[in-house]
N, C-alpha and C positions, 0 to 999 in steps of 0.2 A: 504493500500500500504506500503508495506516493506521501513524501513525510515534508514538512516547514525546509524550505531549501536552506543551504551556505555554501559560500565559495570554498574551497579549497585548493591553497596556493601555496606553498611552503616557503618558496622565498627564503627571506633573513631567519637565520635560529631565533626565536624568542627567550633564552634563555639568561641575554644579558643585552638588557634595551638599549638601545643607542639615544644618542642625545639629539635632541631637533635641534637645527641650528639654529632656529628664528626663536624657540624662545629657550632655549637652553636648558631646559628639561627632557627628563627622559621619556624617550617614547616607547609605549608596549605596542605592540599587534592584539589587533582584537579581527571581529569578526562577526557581520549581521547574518541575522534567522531569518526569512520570508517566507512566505506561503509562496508556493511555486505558482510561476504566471506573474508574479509582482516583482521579479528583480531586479526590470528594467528601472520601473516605477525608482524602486528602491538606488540602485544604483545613482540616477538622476539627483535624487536628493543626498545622496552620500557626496559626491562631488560640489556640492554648495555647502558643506562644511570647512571651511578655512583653513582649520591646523591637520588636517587630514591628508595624509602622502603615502605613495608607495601603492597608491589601491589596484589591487588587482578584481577584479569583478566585485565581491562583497569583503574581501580580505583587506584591511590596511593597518596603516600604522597611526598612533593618533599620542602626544604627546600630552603630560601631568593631568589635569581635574578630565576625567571622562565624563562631567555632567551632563555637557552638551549632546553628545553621544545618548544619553535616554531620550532625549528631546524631538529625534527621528521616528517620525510618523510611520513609514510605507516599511518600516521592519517590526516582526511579530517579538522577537529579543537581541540584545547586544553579548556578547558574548568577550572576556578576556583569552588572552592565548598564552601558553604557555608549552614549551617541548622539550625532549628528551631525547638525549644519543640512547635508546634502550630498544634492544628487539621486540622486547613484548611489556605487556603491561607487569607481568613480577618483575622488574628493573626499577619499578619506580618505589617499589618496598626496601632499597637498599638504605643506607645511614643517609650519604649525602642527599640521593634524590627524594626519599621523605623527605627529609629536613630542607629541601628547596620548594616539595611539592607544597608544603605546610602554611611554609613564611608567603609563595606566591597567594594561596588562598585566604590566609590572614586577610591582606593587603583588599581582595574581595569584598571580602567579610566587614570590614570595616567602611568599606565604602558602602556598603547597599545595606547593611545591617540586618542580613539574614538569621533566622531560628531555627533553620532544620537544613539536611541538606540530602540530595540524591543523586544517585548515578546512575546515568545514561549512557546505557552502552552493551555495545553485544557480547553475551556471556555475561551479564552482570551476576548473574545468580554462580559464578562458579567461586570456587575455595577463594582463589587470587583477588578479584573482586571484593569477595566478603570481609577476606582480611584486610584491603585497603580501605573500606567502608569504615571498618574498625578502627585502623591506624586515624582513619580524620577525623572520626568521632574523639577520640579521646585526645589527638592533637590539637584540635579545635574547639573542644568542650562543645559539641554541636549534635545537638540528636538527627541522629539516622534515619529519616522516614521516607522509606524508596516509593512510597506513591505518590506525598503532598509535598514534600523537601523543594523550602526553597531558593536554597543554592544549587541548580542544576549542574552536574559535571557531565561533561561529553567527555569519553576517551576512546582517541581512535588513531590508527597508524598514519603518520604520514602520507602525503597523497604522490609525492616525491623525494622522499628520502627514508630512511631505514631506523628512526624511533619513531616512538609515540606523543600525542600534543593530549595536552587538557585543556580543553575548554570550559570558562566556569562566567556562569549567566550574572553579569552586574545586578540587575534586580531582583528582588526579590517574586514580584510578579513580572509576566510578562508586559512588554510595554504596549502593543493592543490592548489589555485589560487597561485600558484608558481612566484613570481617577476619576473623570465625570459621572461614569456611569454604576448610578445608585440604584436604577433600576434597568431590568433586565426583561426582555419577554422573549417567548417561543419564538425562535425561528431569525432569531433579531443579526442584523448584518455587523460581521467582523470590520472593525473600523478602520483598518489597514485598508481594507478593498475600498471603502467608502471613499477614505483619503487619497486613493490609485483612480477611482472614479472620477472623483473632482477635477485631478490633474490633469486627466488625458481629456475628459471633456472641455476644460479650458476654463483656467480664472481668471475672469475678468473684471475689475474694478464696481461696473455701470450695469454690472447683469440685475436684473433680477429674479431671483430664483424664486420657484415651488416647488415644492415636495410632499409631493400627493403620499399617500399613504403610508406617513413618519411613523408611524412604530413606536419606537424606544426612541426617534430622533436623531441616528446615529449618522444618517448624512447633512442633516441642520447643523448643528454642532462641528461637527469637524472642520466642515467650509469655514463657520465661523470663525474656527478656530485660525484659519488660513489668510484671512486677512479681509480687507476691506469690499464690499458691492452693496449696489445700491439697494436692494430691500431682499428681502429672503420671508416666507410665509412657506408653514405645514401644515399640512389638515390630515385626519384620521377618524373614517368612521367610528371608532369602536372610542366610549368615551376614557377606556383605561390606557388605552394608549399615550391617548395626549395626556392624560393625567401624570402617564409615564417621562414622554418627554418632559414636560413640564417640570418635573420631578430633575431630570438630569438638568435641563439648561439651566436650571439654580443651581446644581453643583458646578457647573461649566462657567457660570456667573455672564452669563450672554442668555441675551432680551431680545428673542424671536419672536412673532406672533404666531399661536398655533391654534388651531380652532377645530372640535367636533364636526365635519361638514365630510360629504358622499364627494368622493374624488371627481366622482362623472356629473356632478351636479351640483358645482358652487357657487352659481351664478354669476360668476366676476365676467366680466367683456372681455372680449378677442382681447387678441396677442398683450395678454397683461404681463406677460413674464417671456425672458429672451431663453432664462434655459428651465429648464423640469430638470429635477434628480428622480427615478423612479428606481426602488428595489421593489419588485412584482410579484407577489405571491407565490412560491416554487410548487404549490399542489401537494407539499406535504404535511410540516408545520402548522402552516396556512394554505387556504382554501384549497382545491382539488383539481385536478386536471378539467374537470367536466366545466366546472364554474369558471375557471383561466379559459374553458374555448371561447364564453362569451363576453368573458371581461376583457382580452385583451387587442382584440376589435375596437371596441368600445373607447376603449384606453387611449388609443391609438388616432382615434376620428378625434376626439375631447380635449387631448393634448396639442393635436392640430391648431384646435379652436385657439387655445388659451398662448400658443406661441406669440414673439415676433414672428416678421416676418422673415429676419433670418437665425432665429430660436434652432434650439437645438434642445434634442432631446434624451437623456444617454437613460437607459435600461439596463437592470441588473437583474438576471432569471437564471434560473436552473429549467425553468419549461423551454429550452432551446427546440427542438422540431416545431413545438407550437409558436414560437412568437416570428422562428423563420421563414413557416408557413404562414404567418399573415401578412408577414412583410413583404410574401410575393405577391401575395393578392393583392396590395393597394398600392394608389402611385401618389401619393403625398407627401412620400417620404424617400429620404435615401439615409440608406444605412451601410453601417462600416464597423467592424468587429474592434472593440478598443482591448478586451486583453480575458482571457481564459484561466481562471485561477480553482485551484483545486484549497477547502475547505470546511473540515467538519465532515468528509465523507461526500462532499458533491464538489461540480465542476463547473459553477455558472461561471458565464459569458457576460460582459458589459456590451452593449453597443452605443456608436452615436448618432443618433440621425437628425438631418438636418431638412428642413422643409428644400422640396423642389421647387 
């Protein structure tokens, strides 16, 4: 099963960071997590970090305070790096390499202020493993809970060279599990993809946005998060929804308007909004393939209405055959596939379309 992608690059040893020259501290290699389909995404914003060198796809080097490094949107975790001249993972049970594996995850541990910790990794269940488990529990005074542990450790061989590296997760949650969100509902969109949506769809200053049927709110919020446009409004039949949202955009501390109202029925006049965000029912969660054949016709005619006239519309489903087969039926629209990302066990599609 298709797993949260990362680069792997080997590059420089990590085992004695070098100095940036700009600001004179030492730099470690770290290492983004994404949901596969988003790396591009990811990659994009990795490069508009400043002290960041050496990037080889999601691999680089990043120099003293990593805070900034949480602060990336389009990756699911940040990871630090750490390697070993060792053929296998019992190498790393020796005096010194304990005692470097230790001091490096201190160093972790004190930045993210982790309570528990786990390891990720094939064979974790064997002898070698368990005793390493051991040695860091009692190194680190840190309890061992291989399901909820939140210092994740990745250990895996080199991708070009002949030891093994550790990867250990600066946070303690993942950075998708985004602080706003207080509340939570069935089926509700990973905010990584939200944030991958917005961008390929385009942010524009002067837009103004709708977002038919917000949910938890998780593509309101994010945009906002993203920077300045001229109005943004969500609406959701169902009144716990908005209740919901509502609930996160006071923890988000951004003042959206969102309103109880039928997405196919809000009465506002033609082309009030230049773009729509829609995440569309997948027929699982939420509503069913049978109700998606006639809602998303519907959807489609209504969204028409409510564009500019050069509005654009990006959709986010998991009912791909259905929303591809409507798209060939009608000529109002033109569409273009913006990125395929694998998720929780599905594989929705984003598109963008733009009025003809």
């Amino acid at each position: 099963m298709p797993r949260p992608h990362s680069s792997r690059t080997s590059g420089r040893k990590s085992s004695r960071p070098a100095v940036d020259y700009r600001t004179r501290q030492p730099a470690s290699p770290y290492e983004l997590e994404v949901l596969p389909g988003l790396e591009q995404v990811a990659e994009t914003e990795l490069a508009g970090v400043a002290l960041a060198r050496d990037i080889h796809g999601l691999r680089f080097w990043y120099p003293g305070d990593p805070e900034r490094l949480t602060r990336l949107r389009a990756a699911v975790a940040v990871y630090r790096v750490h390697s070993w001249d060792v053929p296998r993972p019992r190498g790393l049970l020796g005096n010194q390499q304990l005692g470097e594996l230790l001091s490096y995850l201190r160093g972790v541990v004190e930045y993210g202020g982790h309570r528990s910790f786990r390891i990720s990794a094939a064979g974790k269940e064997s002898a070698v493993m368990q005793r390493l488990a051991e040695e860091i529990q009692r190194g680190l005074e840190l309890p061992h809970d291989p399901a909820e542990g939140e210092l994740v450790l990745r250990l895996r061989p080199e991708e070009n060279g002949p030891g093994w590296e550790v990867l250990a997760r600066l946070t303690p949650r993942p950075l998708s599990a985004r602080a706003w969100r207080e509340c939570n509902m069935s089926g509700g969109l990973n905010a990584t993809i939200a944030y991958a949506a917005h961008k390929l769809a385009g942010q524009r200053d002067e837009d103004r946005i709708f977002n038919p049927m917000c949910g938890s709110g998780t593509l309101l919020i994010e945009r906002a998060l993203m920077g300045p446009y001229d109005a943004m409004v969500g609406v959701d039949i169902s009144e716990s929804a908005v209740e919901c949202t509502r609930t996160n955009l006071k923890a988000a501390r951004k003042e959206i308007e969102v309103a109880r109202i039928d997405a196919l029925q809000t009465g506002l006049p033609p082309r009030s909004f230049d773009l729509v965000m829609a995440d569309l029912p997948w027929g699982d969660a939420v509503g069913s393939h049978r109700s998606n054949a006639a809602l998303y016709p519907a959807f489609l005619t209504e969204m028409h209405r409510l564009t500019s006239k050069r509005g654009r519309l990006c959709v986010i489903t998991h009912e791909i055959k259905l929303l591809e087969g409507v798209l060939r039926e009608q000529t109002a629209w033109d569409a273009r596939e913006l990125f395929q990302v694998y998720s929780g066990g599905h594989y929705p599609k984003a598109y963008l379309l733009q009025k003809r």
